[in-house]
N, C-alpha and C positions, 0 to 999 in steps of 0.2 A: 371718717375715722372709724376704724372696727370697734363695737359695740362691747366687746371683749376685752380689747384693750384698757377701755375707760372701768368697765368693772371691777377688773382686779386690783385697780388704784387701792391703795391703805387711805384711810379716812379716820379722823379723829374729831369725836363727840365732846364738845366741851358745853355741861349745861350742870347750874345746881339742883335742878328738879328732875329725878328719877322718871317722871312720867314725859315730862320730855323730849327725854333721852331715848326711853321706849318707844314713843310716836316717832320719833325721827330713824329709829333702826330700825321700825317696822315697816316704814313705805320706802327707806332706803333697798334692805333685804330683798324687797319683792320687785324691786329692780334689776336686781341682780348683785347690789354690790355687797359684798360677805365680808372683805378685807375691811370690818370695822373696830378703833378702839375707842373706848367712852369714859368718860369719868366726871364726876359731881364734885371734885374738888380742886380748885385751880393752879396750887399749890403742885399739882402733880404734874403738869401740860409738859414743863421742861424733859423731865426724867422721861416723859413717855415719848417726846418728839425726838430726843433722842435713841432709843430703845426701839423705835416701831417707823421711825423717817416715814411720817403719813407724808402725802400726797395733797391734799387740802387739809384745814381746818373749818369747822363747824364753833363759832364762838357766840356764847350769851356775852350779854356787858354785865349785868346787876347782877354778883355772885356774891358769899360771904367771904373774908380774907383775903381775897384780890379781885376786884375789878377787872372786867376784861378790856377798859383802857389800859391799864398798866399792866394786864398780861400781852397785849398788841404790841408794846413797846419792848418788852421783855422777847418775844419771837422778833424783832425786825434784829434786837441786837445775837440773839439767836442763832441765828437763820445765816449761813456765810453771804458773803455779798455776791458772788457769784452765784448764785443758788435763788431758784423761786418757787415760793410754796404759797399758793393765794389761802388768803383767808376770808368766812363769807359771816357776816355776823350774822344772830339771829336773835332779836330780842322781844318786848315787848313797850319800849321806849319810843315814842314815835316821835318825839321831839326831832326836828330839823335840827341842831347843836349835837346832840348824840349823831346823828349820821354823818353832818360835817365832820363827827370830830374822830369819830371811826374811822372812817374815808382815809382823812389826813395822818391818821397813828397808822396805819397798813394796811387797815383793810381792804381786800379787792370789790365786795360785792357788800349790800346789805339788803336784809329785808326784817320786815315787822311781824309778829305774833299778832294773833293766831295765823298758825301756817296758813298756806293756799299749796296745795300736795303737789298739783303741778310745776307751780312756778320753785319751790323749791328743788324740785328733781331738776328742772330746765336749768337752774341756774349753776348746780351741782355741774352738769352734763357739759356746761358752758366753762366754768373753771377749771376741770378736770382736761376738757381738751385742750384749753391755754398750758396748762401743766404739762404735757404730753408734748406738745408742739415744742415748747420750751425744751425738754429733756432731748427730745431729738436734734434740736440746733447745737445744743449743747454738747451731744456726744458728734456730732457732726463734726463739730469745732475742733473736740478733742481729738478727735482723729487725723482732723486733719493737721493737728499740731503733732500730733506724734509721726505723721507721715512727714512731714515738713523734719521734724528731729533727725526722723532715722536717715534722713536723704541724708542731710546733713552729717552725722555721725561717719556713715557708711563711704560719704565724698572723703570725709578725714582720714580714713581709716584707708585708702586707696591712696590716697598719698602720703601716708606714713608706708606703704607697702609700698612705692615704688620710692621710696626715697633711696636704697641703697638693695644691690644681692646679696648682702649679707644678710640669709637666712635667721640667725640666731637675733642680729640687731633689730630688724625689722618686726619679728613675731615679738621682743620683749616687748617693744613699743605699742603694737596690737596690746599686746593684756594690758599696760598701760594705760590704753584711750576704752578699753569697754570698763572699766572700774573707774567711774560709780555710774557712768549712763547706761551700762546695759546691765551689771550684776554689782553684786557683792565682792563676788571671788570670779577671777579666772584665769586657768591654768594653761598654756597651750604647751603639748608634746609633739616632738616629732622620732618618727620612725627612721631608725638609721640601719643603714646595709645589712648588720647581721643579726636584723629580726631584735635588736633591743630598742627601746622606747628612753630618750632625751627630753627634760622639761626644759625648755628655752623661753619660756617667760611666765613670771607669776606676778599678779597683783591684788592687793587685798584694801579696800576702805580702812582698816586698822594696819596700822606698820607695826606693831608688835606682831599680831598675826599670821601678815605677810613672812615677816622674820622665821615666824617657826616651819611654815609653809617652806622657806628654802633649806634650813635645817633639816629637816624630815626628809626631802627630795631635792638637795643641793644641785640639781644638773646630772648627775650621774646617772649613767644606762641601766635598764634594769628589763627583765626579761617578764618583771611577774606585775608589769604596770593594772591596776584594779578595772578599769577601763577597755585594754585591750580588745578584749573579746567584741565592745560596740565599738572600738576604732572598726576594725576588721571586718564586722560585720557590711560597715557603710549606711549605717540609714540610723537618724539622727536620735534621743531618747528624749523623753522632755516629762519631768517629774514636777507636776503643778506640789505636789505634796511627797515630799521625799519618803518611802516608809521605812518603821522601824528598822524592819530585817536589813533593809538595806544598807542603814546606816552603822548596827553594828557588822555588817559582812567586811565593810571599809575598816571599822573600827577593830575589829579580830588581827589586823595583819602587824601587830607590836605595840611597845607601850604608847610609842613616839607617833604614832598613827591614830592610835586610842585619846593619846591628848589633844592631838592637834582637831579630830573631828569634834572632841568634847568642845574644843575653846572655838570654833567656826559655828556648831550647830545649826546646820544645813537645813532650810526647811523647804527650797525648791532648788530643781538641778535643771540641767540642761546639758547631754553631752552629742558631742556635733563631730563626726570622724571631717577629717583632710583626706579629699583623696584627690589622685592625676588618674584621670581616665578611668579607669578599674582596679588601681592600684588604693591601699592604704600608704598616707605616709605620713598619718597622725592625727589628733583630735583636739579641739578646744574643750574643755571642761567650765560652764557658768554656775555660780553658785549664787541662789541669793539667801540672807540671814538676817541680818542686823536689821536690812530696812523693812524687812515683812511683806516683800513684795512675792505675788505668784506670778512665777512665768507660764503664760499662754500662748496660744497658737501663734499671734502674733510677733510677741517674740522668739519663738522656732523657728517662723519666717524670718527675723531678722539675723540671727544665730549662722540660719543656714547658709545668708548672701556674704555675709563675712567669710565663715571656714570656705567659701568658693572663690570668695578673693584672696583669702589667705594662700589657699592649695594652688592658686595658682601664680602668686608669686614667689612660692616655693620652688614650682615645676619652671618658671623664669628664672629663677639663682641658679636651679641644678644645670637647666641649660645651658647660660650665661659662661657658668662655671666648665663646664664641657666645650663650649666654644671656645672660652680663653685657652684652654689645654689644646684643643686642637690646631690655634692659631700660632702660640708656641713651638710646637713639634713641625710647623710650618715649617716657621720662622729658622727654627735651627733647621731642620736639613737645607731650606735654602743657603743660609750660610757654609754649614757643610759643601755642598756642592757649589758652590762658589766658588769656597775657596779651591777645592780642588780642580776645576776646571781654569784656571789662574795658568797655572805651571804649564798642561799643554797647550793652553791660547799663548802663552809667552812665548814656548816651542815653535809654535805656528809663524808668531808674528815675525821671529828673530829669524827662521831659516829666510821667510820670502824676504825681510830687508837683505841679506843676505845673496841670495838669488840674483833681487832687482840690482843688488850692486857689481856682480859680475858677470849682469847679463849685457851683453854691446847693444848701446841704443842705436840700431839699424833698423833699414825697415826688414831686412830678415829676420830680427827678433822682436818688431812690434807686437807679434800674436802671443810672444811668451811674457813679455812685460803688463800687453792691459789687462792678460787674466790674473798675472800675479800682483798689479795696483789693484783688481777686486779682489783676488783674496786677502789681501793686505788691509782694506777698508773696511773688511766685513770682518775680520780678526778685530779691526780697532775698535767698531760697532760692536762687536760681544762684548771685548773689555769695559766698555761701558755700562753696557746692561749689568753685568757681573760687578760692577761698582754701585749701579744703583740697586743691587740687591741688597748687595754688602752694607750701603748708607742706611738702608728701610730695617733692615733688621737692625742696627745699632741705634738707630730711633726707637722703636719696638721698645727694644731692653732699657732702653734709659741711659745707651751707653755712648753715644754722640759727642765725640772729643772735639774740643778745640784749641786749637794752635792762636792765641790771641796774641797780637801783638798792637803798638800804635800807627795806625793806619790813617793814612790823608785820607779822606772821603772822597775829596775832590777830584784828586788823582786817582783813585779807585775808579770813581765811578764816570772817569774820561775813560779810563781803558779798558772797561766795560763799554762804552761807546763805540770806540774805535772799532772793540772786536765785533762786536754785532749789528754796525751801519753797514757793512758786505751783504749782509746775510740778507735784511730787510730791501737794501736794493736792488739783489738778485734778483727779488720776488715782484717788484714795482711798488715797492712800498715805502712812502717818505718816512725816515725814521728823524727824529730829534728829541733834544734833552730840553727842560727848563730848571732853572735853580738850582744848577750842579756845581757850581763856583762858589769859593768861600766859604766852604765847610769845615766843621773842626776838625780836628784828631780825634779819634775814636778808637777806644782798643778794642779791637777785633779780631774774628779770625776771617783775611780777608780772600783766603783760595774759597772758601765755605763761602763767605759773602758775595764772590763772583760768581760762584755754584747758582746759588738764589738768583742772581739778576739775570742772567744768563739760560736759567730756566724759565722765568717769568718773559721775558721778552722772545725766546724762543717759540712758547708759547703763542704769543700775543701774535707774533710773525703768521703761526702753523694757520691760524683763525681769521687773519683779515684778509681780503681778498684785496687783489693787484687795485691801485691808486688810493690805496686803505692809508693811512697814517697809523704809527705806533710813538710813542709820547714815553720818557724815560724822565721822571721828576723828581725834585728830593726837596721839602720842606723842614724847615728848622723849628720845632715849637719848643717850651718850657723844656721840658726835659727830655723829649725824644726827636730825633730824626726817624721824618717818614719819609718814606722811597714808596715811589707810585709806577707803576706799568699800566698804562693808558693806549688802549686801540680802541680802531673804530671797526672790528670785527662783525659778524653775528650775534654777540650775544650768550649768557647763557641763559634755559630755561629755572623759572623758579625751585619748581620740585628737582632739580641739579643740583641747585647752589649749595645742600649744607652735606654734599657725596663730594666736594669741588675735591678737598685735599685730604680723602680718602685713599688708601694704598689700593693699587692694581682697578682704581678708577680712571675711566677714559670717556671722554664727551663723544667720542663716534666707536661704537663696538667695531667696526671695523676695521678701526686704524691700527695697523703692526706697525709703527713706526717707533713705538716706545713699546712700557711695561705698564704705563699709568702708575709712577710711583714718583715722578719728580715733584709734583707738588707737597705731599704728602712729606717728599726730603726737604723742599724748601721748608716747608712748616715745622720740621723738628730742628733745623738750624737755626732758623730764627727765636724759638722758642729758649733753645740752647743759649744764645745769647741776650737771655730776659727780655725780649719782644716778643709781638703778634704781629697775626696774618689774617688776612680776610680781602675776600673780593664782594665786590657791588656789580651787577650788572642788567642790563633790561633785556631780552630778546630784540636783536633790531638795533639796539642802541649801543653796542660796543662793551665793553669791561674794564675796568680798572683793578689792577690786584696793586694791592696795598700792603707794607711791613713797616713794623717800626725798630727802632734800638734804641738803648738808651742814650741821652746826651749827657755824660756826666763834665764835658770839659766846655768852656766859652767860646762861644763861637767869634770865627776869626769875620773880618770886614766883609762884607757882601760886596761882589763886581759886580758892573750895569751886567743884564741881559745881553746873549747874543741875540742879533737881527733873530738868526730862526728858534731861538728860545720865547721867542717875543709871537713866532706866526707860529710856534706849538703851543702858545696859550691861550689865541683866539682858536687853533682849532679844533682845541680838548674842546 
């Protein structure tokens, strides 16, 4: 340990004999150590251990007016309980009882008069490093509990910022969480379009305070914000000791500014610009008072990793906010052009029925018939497309009508069957129901509800390959009926699953066969009719997509199983 170190320790002489006192700062001194205070009256030890926080003490026992046993008990209660300050007696008591009884009341060390010059420096030398080693565990500690705080702080304060793009919501909440763990006072502005400056959150440890804080700067834009100049500038101010000039230059801008700084009385600052990239787009303000704290580097550091979370979930709102207008202006010209392309696919579809009906099925006119059954097909294939534009943007908008009426399940959901066991056995692939007998009445809309199964199984068809099985199932529980679409496909990959029923998503970029927007319809018709949607699946192991509705009516008698309702439930 540096030699240096131990020297400049403070030291405290407690002896009622002056000449003592002199012997002991004189072979102290020529040690080196200078930082010494002394006194012959014991009466004083408190007021000076307070006033001068020695580093050891130097105690006699046999003094007039206090003993240094009852001053030893008087420093243990002293002394915080976290804190150690050894003490080394020094008397001329040789008595065994006297040292027990030092020992046991605080002392760390004792030795006996007449000095021996060495052993007192050695022992000095010896406490003084315990002291030293101690104070560094300590601020070791302390750091690392402040590092341990501000992680923690800093984790909160990250997710109060991503909790919502609401710019204004999110920064009040910010001033919120740093009063009272990081300041007193703080302010946060931001910078709006036409160069004026908006306070969008203040908080103060006194709520009368706070109060006049929003009175004074109720939220309104102002061009002549006090700060400005270090928003703009970009690089952070940090005022351990706020000065005067400073404080009335704030205080000069009215009365209502004049009182508000009088009733804050700012004794350290901290101001921290926001910025995106090279831009300014606003500053936090810290203020501490009331609790007497000085901000230091440290927390500059801290200050600084906020206003960077902050700026940047600002520069995420602005985005967010610019996406969603982009997706809108989407959204509408799709519609737009939808519908206008409606009237000449209609044109289209009606001349060629048209045509095909007064064209003579010979084989003279085979070549005019199969082009115009493809134009005819690829007319019906756009109308589609052109409806599931139509469907996605009125999901979009919130605007998802339905036509509900009382619908048999059961019968629904046979003629759902009916239409799409073709399709699945075109492809070589076993199709069957389980559990689709015996369902209640349910008001629905059930052209919307055939839309859903009809896409979901569709689906299921496009992904399992030939001798695949596709499984169409409906379970009755407390309140909802679920409908399951079960194949024994590919699979989807994980990082897929939460893009599944995303608009203009498609599991192969290559496939033109759709727009990648039916699932995304099925999940806003479902939603429309107070269920959910969600798929389960492994790579490898097939998919099931799932919906539910609600069951608001009694369900009627369950039928046995058919035979293949019974071999699609060994071979889900």
């Amino acid at each position: 340990m540096n030699a240096d170190t131990l020297t400049s320790r403070s030291i405290l002489l407690v002896d009622d004999e002056e000449a003592n006192l002199d012997l002991l700062e004189g072979f102290l001194r020529s040690e080196g150590y200078h930082a010494l205070v002394r006194t012959t009256d014991p009466r004083q030890v408190l007021a000076l251990m307070e006033a001068h926080r020695p580093d050891l003490v130097l105690l006699d026992l046999h003094m007039p007016h206090k003993d240094g046993h009852t001053l030893l008990r008087e420093l243990q209660a002293h002394v915080p309980g976290d804190d150690y300050v050894p003490v080394l007696v020094l008397t001329a008591d040789v008595t065994t009882q006297a040292r027990e009884r030092a020992l046991s009341g605080g002392a760390r060390d004792f030795l006996t008069k007449p000095f021996d010059v060495v052993e007192v420096l050695l022992r000095v030398r010896n406490l003084l490093e315990t002291r030293v080693l101690y104070l560094r565990q300590r601020q070791a500690r302390e750091a690392a509990e402040r590092a341990e705080r501000r992680a923690a702080f800093l984790a909160q304060a990250s997710h109060v910022l991503a909790t919502s793009f609401d710019t204004c919501t999110t920064l009040a909440q910010l001033a919120r969480l740093a009063v009272p763990e990081v300041a007193d006072l703080c302010v946060v502005d931001v910078l709006e379009a036409d160069g004026s400056y908006r306070q969008v959150g203040a908080a103060h440890v006194d709520p009368e305070k706070e109060g006049m804080i929003r009175s004074v700067a109720p939220g309104e834009r102002t061009r002549h914000h006090p700060f400005a100049a270090m928003f703009e500038a970009g690089e952070p101010v940090l005022l351990s000791e706020v000065p005067e000039p400073f404080v009335r230059e704030i205080a000069d801008r009215g009365e209502a500014m004049e009182a508000l700084v009088g009733a804050i009385g700012p004794r350290s600052a901290m101001v921290v610009p926001l910025r995106a990239g090279d831009r300014a787009i606003g500053g936090i303000t810290l203020v501490a008072a009331e609790s007497g704290r000085r901000f230091d580097a440290d927390d500059l550091a801290l200050a600084q990793e906020l206003a960077t979370r902050a700026a940047l979930a600002v520069e995420n709102a602005r985005l967010f906010a610019q996406a969603q207008a982009a997706t809108r202006a989407r959204d509408e010209m799709l519609a737009v052009v939808a519908h206008d392309l409606r009237n000449p696919l209609s044109t289209i579809s009606l001349g060629t029925e048209l045509l095909l009906d007064t064209t003579a099925d010979d084989a003279a006119h085979a070549f005019h018939r199969r082009h115009l059954g493809t134009v005819k097909r690829s007319a019906e294939r756009m109308n589609r497309l052109i409806q599931d534009l139509l469907d996605v943007t009125r999901v979009a908008g919130g605007k998802m009508a339905l036509t509900s009426q009382d619908e048999d399940l059961s019968l629904l959901l046979a003629e759902a069957a009916a239409m799409l066991r073709p399709l699945a056995e075109a492809r070589g692939i076993a199709f069957t129901t389980r559990g689709t007998k015996g369902l209640p009445r349910l008001r629905v809309d059930g052209a919307r509800l055939m839309q859903v199964i009809s896409n979901l199984v569709g689906n299921a068809i496009k992904f399992t390959p030939e001798g695949g099985r596709v499984t169409l199932s409906a379970t009755l529980e407390e309140s909802e009926l679920r409908i399951a679409v079960i194949d024994t496909g590919s699979g989807i990959p994980a990082e897929a699953l939460p893009h599944v029923f995303g608009r203009f998503w498609q599991a192969d970029d290559a496939d033109r066969r759709g727009l990648g927007l039916g699932l995304a319809i099925a999940r806003g018709i479902v939603e429309a009719h107070g269920g959910r949607i969600w798929v389960e699946s492994e790579p490898g192991q097939g998919s099931i997509f799932q919906f539910t509705l609600p069951a608001r009516e009694a369900p009627a008698a369950s039928d046995a199983a058919e035979p293949e309702e019974a071999g699609a439930l060994a071979a889900a």
